[in-house]
C-alpha positions in Angstrom: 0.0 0.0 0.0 0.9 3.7 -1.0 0.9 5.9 1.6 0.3 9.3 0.3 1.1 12.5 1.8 -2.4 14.7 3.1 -1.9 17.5 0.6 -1.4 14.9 -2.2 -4.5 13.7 -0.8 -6.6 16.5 -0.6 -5.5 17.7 -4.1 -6.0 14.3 -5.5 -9.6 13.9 -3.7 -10.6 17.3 -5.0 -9.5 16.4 -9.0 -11.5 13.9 -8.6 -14.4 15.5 -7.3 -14.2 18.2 -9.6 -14.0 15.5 -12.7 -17.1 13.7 -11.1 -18.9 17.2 -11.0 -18.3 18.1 -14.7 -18.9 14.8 -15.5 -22.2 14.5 -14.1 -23.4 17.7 -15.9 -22.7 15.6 -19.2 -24.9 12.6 -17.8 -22.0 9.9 -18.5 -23.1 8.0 -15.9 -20.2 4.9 -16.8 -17.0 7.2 -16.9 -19.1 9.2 -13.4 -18.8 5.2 -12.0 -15.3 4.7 -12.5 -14.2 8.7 -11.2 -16.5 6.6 -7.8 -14.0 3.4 -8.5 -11.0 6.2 -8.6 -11.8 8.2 -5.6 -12.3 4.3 -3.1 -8.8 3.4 -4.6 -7.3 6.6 -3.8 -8.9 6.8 -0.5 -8.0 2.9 0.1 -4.4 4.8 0.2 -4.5 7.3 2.5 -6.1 4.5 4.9 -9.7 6.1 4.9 -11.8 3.0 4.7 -15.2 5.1 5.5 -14.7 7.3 2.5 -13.5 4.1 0.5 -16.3 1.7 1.4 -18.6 5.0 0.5 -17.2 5.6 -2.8 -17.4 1.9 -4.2 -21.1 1.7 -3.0 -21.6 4.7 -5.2 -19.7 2.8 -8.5 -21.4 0.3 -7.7 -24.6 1.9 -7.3 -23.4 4.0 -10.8 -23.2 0.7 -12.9 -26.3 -0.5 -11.6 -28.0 2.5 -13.0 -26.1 1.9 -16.3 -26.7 -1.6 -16.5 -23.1 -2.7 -16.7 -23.6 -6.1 -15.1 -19.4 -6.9 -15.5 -18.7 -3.6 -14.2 -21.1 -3.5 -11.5 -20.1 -7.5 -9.7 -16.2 -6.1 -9.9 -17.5 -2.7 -8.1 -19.5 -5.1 -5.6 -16.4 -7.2 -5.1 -14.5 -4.3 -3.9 -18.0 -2.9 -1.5 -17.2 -6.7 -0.2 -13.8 -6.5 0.5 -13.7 -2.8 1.9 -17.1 -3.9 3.8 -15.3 -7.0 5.7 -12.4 -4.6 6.8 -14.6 -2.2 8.0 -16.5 -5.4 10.1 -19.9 -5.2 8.0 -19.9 -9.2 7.0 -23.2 -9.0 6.7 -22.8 -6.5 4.1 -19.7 -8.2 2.8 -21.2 -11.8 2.5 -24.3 -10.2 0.5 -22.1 -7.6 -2.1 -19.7 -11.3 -2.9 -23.0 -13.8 -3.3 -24.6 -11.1 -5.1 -21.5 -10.6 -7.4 -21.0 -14.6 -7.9 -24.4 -14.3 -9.0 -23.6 -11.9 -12.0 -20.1 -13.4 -12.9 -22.4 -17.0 -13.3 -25.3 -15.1 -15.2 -23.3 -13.4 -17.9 -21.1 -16.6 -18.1 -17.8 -14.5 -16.5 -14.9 -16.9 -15.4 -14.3 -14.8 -12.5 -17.3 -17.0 -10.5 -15.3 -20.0 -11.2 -14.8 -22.4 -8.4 -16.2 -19.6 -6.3 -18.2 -20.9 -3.3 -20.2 -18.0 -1.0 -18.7 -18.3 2.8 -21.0 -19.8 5.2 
């Protein structure tokens, strides 16, 4: 993991934000999804998990919208993992069964040998 220094960070965060802004004036709802996927990673970082978990359930929620089924299990994937660190396995266990049930519905290899915990 990169740790990045806080006025990287700020800067970095408020690129981003400003991207998402004039993106979303456009309506590309698909590039506003990944700027969400851009701003967890970059948050995943600088160690801020709240802001992290936040910003993928908004790509995830972004790709739903656009019905990017691919897209959308990968964003769920990373909900799940940033979910279990934050201690919501409840959460966590739903975002990966729901995921395994996209990567087995649109025939993606990534469900393979895949079995949901519990």
């Amino acid at each position: 993991r990169v740790h990045v220094r806080q006025e990287e960070y700020d800067l970095a965060v408020q690129c981003l934000l400003d991207a998402q802004a004039a993106v979303q004036e456009g309506g590309d709802k698909s590039r506003l999804a990944e700027l969400s996927g851009q701003l967890a990673d970059l948050h995943v970082d600088a160690d801020d998990t709240t802001y992290a978990l936040w910003s993928a359930q908004e790509q995830r929620d972004m790709y739903k919208e656009t019905g990017e089924r691919g897209k959308e299990a990968h964003a769920m994937l990373k909900v799940a993992s940033l979910a279990a660190c934050h201690g919501n396995l409840k959460l966590s266990r739903r975002m990966a069964n729901e995921a395994c049930e996209i990567f087995r519905s649109t025939g993606d290899s990534a469900s393979e040998g895949w079995a949901p915990p519990g």
